[in-house]
DRENSEKE-303783 format. One record per residue (C-alpha): x, y, z; residue number from 1. Coordinates in nm, 2 decimals. Each point is the difference from the previous one (the first is absolute). Example, Ala and Ser with C-alpha at 12.3 -4.5 7.8 and 13.67 -1.06 7.14 Angstrom:
% DRENSEKE-303783
PT    east   north      up  num
PT    1.23   -0.45    0.78    1
PT    0.14    0.34   -0.07    2
% end
This chain:
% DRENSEKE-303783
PT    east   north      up  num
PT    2.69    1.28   -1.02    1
PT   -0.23   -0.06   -0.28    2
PT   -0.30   -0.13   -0.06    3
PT   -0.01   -0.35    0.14    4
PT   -0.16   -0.28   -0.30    5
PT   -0.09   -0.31    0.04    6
PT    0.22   -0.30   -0.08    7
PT   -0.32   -0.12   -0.25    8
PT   -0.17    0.28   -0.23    9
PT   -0.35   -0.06   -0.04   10
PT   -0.17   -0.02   -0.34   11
PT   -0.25    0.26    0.05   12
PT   -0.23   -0.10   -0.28   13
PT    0.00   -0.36    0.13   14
PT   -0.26    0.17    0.24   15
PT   -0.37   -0.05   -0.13   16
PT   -0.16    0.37    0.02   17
PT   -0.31   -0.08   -0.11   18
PT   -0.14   -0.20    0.26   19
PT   -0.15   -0.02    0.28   20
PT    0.15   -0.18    0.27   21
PT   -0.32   -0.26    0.04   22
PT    0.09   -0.05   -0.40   23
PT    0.36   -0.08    0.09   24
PT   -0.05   -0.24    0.24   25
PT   -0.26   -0.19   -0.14   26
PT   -0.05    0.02   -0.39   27
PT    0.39    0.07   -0.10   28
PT    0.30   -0.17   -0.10   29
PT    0.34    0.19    0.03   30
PT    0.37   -0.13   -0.09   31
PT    0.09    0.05    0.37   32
PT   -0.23   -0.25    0.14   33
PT    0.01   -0.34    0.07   34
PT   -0.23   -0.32   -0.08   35
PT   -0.18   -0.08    0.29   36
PT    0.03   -0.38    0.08   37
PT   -0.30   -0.20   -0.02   38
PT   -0.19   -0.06    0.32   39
PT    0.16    0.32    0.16   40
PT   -0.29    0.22    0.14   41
PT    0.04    0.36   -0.01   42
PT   -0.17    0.05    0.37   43
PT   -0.02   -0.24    0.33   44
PT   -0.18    0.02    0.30   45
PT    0.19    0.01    0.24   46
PT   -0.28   -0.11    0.24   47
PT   -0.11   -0.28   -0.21   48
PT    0.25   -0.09   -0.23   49
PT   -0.27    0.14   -0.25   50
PT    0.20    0.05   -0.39   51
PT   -0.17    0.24   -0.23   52
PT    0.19   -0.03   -0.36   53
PT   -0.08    0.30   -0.33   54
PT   -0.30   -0.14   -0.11   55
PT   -0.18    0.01    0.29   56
PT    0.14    0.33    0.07   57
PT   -0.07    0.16   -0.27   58
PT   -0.37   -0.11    0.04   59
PT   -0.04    0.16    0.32   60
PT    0.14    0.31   -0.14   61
PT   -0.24    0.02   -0.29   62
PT   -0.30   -0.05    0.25   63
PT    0.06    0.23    0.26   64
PT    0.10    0.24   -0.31   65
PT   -0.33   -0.03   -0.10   66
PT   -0.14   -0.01    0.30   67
PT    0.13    0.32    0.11   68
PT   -0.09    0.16   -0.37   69
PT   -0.40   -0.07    0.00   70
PT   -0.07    0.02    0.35   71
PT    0.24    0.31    0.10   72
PT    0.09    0.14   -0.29   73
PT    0.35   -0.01    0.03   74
PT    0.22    0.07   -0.30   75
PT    0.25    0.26   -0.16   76
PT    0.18    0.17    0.32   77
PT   -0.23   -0.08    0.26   78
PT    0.22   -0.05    0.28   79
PT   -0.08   -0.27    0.25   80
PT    0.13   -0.07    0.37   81
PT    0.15   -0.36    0.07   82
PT    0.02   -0.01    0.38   83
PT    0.13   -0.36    0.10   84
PT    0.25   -0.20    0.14   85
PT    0.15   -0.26   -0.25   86
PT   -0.28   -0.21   -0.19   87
PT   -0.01   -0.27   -0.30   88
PT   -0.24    0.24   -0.18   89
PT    0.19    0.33    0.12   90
PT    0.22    0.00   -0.38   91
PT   -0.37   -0.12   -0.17   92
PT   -0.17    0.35    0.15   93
PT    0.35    0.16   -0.19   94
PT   -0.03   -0.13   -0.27   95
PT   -0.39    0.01   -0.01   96
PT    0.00    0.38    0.00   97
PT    0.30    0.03   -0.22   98
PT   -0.22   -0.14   -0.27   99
PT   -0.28    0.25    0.05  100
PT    0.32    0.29   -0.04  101
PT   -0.07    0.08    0.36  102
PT    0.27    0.05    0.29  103
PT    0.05   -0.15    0.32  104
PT    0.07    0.19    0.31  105
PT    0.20   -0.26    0.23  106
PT   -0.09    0.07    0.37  107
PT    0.18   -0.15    0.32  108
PT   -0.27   -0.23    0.18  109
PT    0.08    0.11    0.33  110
PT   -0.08    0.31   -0.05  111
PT   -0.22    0.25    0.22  112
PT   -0.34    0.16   -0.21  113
PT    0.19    0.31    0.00  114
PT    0.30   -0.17   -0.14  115
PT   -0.21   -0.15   -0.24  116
PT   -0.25    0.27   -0.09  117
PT    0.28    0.24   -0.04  118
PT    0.14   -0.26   -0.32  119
PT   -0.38   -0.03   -0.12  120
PT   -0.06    0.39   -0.01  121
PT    0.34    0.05   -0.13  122
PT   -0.05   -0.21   -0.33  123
PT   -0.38    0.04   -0.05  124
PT   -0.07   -0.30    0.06  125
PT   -0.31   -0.17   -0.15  126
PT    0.01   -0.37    0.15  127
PT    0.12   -0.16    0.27  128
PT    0.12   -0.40    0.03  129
PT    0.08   -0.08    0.35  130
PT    0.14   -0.32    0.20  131
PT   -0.32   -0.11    0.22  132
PT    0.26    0.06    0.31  133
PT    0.00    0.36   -0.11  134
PT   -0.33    0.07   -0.09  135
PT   -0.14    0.23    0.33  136
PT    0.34    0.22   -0.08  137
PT   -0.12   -0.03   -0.35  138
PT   -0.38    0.11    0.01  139
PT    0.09    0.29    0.21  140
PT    0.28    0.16   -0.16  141
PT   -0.24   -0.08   -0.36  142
PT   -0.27    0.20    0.22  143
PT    0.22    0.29    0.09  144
PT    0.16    0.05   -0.39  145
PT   -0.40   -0.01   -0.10  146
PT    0.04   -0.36   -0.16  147
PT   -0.37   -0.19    0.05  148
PT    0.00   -0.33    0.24  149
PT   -0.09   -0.17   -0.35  150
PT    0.34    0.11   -0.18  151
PT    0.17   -0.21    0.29  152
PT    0.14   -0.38   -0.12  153
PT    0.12   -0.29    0.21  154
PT    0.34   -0.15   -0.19  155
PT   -0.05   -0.36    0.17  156
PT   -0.33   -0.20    0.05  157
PT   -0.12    0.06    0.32  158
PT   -0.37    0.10    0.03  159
PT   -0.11    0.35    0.14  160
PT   -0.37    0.08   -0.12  161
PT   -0.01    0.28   -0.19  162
PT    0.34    0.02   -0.15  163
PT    0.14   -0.25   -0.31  164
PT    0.27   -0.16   -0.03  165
PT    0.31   -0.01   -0.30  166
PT   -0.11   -0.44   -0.02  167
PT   -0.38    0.10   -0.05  168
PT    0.11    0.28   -0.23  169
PT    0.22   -0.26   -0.19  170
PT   -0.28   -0.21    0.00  171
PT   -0.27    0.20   -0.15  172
PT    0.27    0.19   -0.26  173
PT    0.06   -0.34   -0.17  174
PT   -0.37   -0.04   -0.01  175
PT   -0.06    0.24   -0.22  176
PT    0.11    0.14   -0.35  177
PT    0.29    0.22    0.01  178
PT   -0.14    0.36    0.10  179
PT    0.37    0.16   -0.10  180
PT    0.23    0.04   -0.32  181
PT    0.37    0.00    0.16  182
PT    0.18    0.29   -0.14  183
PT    0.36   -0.06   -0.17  184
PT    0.21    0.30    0.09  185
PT    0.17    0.23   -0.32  186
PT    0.37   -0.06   -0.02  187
PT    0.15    0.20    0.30  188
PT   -0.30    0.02    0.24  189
PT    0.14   -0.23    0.20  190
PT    0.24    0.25    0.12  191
PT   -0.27    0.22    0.13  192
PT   -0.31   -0.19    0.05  193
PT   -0.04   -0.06    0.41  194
PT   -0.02   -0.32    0.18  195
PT    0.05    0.04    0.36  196
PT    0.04    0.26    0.24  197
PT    0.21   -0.12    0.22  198
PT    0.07    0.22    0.38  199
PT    0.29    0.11    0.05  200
PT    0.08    0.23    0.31  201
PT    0.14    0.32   -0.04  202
PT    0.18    0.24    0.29  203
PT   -0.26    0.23    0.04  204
PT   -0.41   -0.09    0.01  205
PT   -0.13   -0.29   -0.06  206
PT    0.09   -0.33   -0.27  207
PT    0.05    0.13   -0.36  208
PT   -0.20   -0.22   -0.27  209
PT    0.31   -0.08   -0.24  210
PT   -0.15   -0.02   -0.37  211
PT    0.13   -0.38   -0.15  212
PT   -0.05   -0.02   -0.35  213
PT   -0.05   -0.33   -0.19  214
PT    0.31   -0.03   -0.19  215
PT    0.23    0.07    0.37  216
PT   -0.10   -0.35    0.13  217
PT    0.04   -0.13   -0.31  218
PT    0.35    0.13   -0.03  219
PT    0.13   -0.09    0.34  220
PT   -0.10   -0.33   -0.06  221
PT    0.18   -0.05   -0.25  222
PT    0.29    0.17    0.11  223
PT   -0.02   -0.29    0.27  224
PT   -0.01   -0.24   -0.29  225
PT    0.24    0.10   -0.19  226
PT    0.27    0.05    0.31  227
PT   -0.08   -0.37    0.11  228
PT    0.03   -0.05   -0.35  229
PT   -0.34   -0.29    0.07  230
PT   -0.05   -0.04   -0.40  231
PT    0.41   -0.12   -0.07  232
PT    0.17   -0.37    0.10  233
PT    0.31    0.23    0.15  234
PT    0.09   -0.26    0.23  235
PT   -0.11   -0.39    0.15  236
PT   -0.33    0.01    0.10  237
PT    0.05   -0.09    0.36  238
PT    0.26    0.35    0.03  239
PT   -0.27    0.20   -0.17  240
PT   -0.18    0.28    0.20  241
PT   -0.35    0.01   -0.08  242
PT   -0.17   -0.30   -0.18  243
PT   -0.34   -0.11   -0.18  244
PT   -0.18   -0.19    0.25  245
PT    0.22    0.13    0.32  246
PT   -0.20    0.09    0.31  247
PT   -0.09    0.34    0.15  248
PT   -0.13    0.10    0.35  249
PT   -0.23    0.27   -0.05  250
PT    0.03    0.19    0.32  251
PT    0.07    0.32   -0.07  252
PT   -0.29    0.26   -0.02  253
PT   -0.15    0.02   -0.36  254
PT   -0.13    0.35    0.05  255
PT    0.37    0.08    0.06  256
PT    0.21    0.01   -0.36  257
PT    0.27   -0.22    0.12  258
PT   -0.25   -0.23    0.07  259
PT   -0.24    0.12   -0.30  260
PT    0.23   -0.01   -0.30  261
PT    0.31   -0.23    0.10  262
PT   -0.16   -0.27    0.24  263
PT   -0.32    0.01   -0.21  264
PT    0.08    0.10   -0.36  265
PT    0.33   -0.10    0.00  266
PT   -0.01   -0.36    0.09  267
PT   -0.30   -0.10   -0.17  268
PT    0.13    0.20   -0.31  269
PT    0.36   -0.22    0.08  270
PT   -0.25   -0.36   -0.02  271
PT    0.04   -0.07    0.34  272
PT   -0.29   -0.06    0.26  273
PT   -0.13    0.22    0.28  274
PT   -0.10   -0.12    0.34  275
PT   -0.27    0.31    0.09  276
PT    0.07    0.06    0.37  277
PT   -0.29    0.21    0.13  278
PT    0.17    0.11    0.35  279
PT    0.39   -0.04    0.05  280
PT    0.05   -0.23    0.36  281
PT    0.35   -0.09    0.04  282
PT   -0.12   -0.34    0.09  283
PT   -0.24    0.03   -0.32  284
PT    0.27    0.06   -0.20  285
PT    0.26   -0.28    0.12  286
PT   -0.29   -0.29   -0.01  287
PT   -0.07    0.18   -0.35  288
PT    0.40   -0.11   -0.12  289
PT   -0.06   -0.34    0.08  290
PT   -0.35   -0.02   -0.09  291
PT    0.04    0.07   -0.40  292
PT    0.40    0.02   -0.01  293
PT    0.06    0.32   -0.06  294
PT    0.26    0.11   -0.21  295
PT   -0.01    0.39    0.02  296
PT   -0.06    0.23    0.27  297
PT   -0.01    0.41   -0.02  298
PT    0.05    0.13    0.35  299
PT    0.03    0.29    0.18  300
PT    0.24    0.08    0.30  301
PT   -0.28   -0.12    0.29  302
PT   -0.03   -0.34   -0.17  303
PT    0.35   -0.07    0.00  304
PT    0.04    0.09    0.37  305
PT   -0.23   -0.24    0.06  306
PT    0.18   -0.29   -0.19  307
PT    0.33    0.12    0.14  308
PT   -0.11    0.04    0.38  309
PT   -0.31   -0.23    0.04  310
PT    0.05   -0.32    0.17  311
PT   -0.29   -0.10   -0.21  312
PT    0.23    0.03   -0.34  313
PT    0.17   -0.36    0.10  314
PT   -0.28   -0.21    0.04  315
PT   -0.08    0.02   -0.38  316
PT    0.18   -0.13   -0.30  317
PT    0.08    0.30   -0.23  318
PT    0.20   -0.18   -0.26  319
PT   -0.20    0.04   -0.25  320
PT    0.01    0.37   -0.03  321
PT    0.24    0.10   -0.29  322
PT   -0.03    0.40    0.00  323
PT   -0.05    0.24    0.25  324
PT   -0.04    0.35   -0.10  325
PT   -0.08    0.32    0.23  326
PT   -0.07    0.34   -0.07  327
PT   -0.21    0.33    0.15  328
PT    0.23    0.07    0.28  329
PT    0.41   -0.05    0.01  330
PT    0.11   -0.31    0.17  331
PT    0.34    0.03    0.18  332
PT    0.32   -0.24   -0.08  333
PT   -0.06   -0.11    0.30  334
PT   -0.36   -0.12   -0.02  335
PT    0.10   -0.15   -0.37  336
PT    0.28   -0.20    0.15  337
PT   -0.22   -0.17    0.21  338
PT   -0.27   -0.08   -0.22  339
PT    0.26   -0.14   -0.27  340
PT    0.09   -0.26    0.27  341
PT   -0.38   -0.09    0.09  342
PT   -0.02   -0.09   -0.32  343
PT    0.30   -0.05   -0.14  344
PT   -0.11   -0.22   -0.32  345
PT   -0.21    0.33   -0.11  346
PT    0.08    0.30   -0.21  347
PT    0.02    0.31    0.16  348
PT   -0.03    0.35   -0.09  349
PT   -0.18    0.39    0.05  350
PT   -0.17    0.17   -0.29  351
PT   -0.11    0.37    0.07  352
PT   -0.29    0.16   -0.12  353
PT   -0.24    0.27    0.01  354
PT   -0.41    0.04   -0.07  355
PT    0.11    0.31   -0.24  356
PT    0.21   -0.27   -0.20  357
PT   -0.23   -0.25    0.01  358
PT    0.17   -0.18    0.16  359
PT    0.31   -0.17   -0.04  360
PT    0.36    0.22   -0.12  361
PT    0.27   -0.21    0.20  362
PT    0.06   -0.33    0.02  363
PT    0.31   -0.25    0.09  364
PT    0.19   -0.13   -0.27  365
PT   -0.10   -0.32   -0.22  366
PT    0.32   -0.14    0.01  367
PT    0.06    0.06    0.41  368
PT   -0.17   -0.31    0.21  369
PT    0.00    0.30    0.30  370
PT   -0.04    0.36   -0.05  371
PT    0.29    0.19    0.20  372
PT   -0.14    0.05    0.31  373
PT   -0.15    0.28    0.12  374
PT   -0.02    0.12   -0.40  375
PT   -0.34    0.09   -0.17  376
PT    0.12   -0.16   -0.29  377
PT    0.09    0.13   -0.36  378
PT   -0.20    0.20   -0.28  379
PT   -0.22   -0.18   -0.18  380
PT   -0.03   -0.01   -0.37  381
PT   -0.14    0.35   -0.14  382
PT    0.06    0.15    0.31  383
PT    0.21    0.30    0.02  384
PT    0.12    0.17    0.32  385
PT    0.22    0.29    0.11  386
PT    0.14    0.05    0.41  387
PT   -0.12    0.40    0.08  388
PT    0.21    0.18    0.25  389
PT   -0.19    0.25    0.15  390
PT    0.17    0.30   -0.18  391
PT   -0.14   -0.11   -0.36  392
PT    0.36   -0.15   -0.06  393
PT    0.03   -0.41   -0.07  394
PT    0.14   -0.21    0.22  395
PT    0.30   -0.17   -0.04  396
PT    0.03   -0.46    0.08  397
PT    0.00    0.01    0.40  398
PT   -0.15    0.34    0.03  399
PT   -0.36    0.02    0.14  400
PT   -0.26    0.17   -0.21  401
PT   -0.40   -0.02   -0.09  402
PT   -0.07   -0.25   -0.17  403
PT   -0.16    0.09   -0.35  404
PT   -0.14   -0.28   -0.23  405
PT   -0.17    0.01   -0.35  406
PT   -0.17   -0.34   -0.15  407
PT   -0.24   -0.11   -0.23  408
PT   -0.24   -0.05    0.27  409
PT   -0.04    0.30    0.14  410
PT   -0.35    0.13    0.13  411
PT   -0.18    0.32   -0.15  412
PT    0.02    0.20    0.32  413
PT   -0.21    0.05    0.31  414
PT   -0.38    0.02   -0.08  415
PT   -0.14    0.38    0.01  416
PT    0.35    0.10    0.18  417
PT    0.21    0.21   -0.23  418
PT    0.19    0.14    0.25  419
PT    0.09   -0.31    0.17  420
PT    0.12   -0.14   -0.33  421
PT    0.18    0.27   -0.16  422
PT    0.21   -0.09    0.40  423
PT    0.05   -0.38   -0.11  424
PT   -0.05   -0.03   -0.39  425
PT    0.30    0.20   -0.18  426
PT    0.05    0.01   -0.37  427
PT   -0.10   -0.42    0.02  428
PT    0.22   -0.02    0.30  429
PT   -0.17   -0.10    0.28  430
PT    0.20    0.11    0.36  431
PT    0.00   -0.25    0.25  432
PT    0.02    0.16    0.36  433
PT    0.30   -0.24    0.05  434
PT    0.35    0.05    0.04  435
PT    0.23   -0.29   -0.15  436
PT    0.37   -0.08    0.00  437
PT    0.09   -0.17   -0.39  438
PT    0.31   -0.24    0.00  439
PT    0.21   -0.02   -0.26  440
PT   -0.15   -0.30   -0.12  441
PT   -0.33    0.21    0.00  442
PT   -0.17   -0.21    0.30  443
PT   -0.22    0.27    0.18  444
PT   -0.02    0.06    0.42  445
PT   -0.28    0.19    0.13  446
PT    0.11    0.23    0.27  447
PT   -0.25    0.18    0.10  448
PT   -0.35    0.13   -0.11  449
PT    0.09    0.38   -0.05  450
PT   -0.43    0.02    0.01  451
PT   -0.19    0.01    0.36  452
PT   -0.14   -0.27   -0.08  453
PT   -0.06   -0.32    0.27  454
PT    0.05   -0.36   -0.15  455
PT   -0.17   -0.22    0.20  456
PT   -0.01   -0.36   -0.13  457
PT    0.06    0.11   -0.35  458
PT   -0.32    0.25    0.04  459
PT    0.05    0.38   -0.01  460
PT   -0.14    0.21    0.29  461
PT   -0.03    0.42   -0.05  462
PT    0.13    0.15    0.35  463
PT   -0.25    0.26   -0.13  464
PT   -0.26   -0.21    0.04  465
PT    0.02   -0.12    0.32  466
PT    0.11    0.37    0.07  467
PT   -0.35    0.15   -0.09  468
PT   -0.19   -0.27    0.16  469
PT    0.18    0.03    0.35  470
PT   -0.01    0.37   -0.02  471
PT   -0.37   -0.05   -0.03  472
PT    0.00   -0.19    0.39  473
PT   -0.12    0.23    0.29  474
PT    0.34   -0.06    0.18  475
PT    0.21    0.07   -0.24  476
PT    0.18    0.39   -0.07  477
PT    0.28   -0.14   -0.25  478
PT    0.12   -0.35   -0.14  479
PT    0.26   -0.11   -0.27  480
PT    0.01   -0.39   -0.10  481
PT    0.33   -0.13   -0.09  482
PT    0.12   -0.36   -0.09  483
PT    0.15   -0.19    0.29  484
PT    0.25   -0.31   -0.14  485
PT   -0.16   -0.33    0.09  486
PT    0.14   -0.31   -0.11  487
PT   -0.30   -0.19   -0.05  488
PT   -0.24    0.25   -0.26  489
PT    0.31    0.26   -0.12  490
PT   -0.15    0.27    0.21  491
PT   -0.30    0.03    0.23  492
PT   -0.10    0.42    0.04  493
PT    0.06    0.18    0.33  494
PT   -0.19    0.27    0.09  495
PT    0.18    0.33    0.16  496
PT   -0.32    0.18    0.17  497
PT   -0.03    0.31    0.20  498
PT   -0.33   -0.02    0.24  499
PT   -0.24    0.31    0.04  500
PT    0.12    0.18    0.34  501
PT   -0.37   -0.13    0.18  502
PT    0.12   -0.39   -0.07  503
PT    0.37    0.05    0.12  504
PT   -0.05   -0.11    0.29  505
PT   -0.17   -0.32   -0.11  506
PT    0.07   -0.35    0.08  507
PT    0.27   -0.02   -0.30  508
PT   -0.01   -0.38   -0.07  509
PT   -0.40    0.06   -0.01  510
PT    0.05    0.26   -0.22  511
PT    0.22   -0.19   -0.21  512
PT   -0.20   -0.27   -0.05  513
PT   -0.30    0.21   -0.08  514
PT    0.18    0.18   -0.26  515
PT    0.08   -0.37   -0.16  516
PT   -0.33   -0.12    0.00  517
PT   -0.10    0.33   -0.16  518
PT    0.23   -0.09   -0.30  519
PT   -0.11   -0.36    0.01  520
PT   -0.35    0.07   -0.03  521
PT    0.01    0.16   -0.31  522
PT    0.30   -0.08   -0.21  523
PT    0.11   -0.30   -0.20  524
PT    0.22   -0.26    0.29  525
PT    0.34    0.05   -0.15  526
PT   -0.07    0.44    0.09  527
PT   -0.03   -0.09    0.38  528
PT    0.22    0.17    0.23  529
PT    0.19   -0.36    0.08  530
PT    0.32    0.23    0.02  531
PT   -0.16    0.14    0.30  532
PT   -0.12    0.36    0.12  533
PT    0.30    0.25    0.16  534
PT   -0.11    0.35    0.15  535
PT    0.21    0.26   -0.08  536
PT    0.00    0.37    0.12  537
PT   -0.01    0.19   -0.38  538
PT    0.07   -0.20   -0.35  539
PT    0.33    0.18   -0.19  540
PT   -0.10    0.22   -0.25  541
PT    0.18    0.20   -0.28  542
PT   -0.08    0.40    0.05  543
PT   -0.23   -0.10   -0.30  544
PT   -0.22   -0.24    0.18  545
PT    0.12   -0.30   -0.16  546
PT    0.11   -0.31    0.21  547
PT    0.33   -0.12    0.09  548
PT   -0.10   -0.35   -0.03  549
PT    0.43   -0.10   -0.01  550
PT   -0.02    0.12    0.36  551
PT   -0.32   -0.22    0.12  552
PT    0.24   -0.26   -0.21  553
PT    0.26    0.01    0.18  554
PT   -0.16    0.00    0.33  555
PT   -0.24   -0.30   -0.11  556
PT    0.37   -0.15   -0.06  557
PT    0.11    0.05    0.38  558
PT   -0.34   -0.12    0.13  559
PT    0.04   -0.32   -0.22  560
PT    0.33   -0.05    0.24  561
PT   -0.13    0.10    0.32  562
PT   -0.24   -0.30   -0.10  563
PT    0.22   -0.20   -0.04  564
PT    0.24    0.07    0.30  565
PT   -0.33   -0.04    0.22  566
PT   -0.05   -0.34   -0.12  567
PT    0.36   -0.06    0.02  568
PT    0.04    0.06    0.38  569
PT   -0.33   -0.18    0.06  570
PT    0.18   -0.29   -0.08  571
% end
């Protein structure tokens, strides 16, 4: 088989590389995107029912910009940390330091300190602007990277003396005179100028930083456009798929790119509204559908458990919503059938993407009102892929293979890692990890992930991780994490451990549940041990050392029955 196109070529000068993405979204037009009604607000609170529209937005950027330029000195590739759940003024602190030609490293707020301190070291961080809910994690991993209490800013308003916050920043920044000139980048910079490091984790060691230039988010976006074709009448407006003035739920995580550059960028770049979610509930997020008629919802595979299986899911009316999208995990036929008929008037459809791709390079068809179930969708415009068996040779339709992708938005690398991206990043092909099945009608099936990696509710967990941090626990001689199938978050990790000979004879359930709290108390909640802790005599091992995780695989396979058997006969 050859290399697999896209139904759509992409223009690939159509694709602004001389700008910034703050200068994108805010100061320019572009063929591919739409009039915004009037009276459509780019942001709502979702608390208050709170719209923000561009004027106002742009103000707020402009004064923390110049906030952040006379009091911190913050400007060309200064790096700074955004460590929050979703906020209204999460895409003004973006946008704010992309004016000042500085990048943003995006951090998971549930993070540990050494979770955290570990991004902050790792990007040379020089500021840090932190949700008020994160701010103890905050000032002590700022304190262990050698970042001063003072360098340490609350996102929202809440008052903790000593520290500012982004609203008093804003406030004082449009007080006074501009302190900053904001630089207009030489044709082509855009394609190597940084604006996020985004974490992404690898198989061995800890996250990778993967290095997002300006002009990838800018091309996936619209790549978006220009497959949901948002700037052409191609059909009745009531059959369209995404329209000015339609209604997003903001839900997903915006330090995540699925959430960052499609639920954020995306939509507001596509004239529709965002309802900014600051902490998914299920129950949140149903009273959310009625509340402001949503029209568009980006999900991933827990969520649509939940509106499949929850009793709650019938006590709302979900008429309104139009689209419903998912990505950052594979979702089974099955699951898809069943969501298609709790809301049958809706669109349906998986995408597939990747943090080195930034983001989006599969998507369900236009013209389909469901994707084929179970697919990941079709290549997007300017994408290229190829199926890689594992002798070199290419695979053929039906045969299984690595997935290998090249697109306009592909990210510079890992940050300071050149071994790790020479692995990943191949003559502007980037190598996905995955193995995928292509149709003859070039729909793509994920089969399995041919990396070690654990996808737990769309985030990825290192086994190596976890591996290094249980080895260092008293108890424990060996250990090897593997992904144990769980219907609810994709996979949960299990832990395989063999105990030190003086605790073998140890209460094993106490044991067990010491070596879980060991894991909790120091790594980010979707890391825990919720697979569970099995002792094992030796971990299998190649004569080389190296693990046989496809063993500890299967077995995790056989305990996932012997679960289930046990719950069967105690009905």
């Amino acid at each position: 088989m050859s290399e697999i196109l896209p139904a759509r070529s992409m223009p690939l000068e159509i694709i602004p590389d001389d700008v910034t993405l703050a200068q994108f979204m805010l100061d320019r037009s572009h063929p591919y995107r739409p009039t915004r009604p009037a009276g459509v607000p780019w942001l709502i609170e979702e608390s208050t029912g709170r719209a923000v529209a561009l004027e106002e937005i742009r103000e707020r950027v402009f004064g923390l910009a110049n906030a952040l330029s006379f009091k911190y000195g913050i400007g060309e590739n200064d790096v700074v940390s955004l460590f929050s759940p979703n906020h209204m003024d999460y895409v003004v602190a973006v946008w704010a330091v992309h004016r000042l030609g500085g990048a943003l490293t995006l951090s998971n707020p549930a993070f540990m300190a050494d979770e955290l301190q570990h991004q902050l070291i790792e990007t040379k961080v020089k500021l840090v602007i932190a949700h008020s809910l994160s701010l103890e994690v905050a000032h002590t991993a700022a304190a262990l990277s050698g970042i001063s209490s003072d360098r340490v800013v609350i996102l929202d308003d809440a008052e903790k003396p000593g520290t500012l916050t982004v609203p008093s920043l804003i406030r004082e920044g449009l007080s006074q005179k501009a302190n900053f000139v904001e630089r207009r980048l030489a044709p082509g910079e855009g394609k190597t100028k940084i604006a996020f490091f985004c974490f992404s984790s690898g198989t061995t060691g800890k996250p990778k930083a993967v290095v997002i230039q300006h002009y990838a988010p800018i091309a996936n976006i619209l790549q978006l456009a220009l497959h949901f074709r948002i700037h052409e009448d191609y059909a009745p407006w009531d059959q369209r798929r995404n329209r000015p003035g339609d209604v997003h739920l903001a839900c997903l995580p915006f330090f995540h790119v699925y959430g960052l550059i499609f639920s954020v960028h995306y939509y507001i770049f596509a004239a529709m509204s965002l309802v900014v979610v600051p902490k998914f509930t299920f129950k949140g997020m149903l009273e959310g559908i009625v509340r402001y008629k949503i029209t568009h919802l980006a999900l991933v595979p827990p969520q649509i458990v939940l509106l499949c299986k929850s009793p709650e899911t019938k006590k709302y009316d979900l008429s309104s919503v139009r689209v419903a999208g998912f990505g950052a995990a594979p979702v089974s036929a099955e699951l898809t059938n069943q969501l298609i008929a709790v809301i049958p008037q809706a669109v349906t459809g998986q995408g597939f993407g990747m943090t080195e791709l930034a983001t989006l390079t599969l998507m369900f068809p236009l013209e389909a009102r469901h994707g084929i179930p179970g697919s990941a969708g079709r290549l997007m415009p300017g994408c290229v892929a190829k199926v890689v068996k594992s002798d070199g040779t290419l695979a053929k339709r039906g045969e299984p293979g690595e997935f290998v992708i090249k697109s306009p938005s592909v990210a510079l690398g890992y940050f300071n890692n050149p071994t790790a991206t020479a692995e990943t990043f191949v003559d502007g092909w980037v190598r996905s990890g995955d193995e995928v099945i292509v149709d003859e009608e070039d729909n793509f099936f994920i089969v399995d992930r041919l990396k070690e990696l654990i996808k737990v509710r769309g985030f990825q967990v290192a086994p190596a991780e976890l591996e290094a941090h249980l080895l260092a626990h008293p108890s424990v001689a060996d250990a090897c994490v593997v992904g144990l199938p769980d219907e609810y978050s994709g996979e949960v990790p299990l832990a395989f451990v063999v105990r030190q000979p003086k605790v073998a004879s140890a209460n094993p359930e106490d044991l067990r549940a010491e070596i879980k709290k060991y894991v909790a108390d120091t790594k980010v909640y979707y890391k825990h041990l919720v697979g569970g802790v099995e002792f094992v005599d030796e971990i299998p091992k190649t004569p080389s050392g190296k693990l046989l995780r496809r063993v500890l695989k299967t077995r995790a396979k056989e305990i996932l029955a012997e679960r289930a058997a046990a719950v069967h006969t105690k009905l």
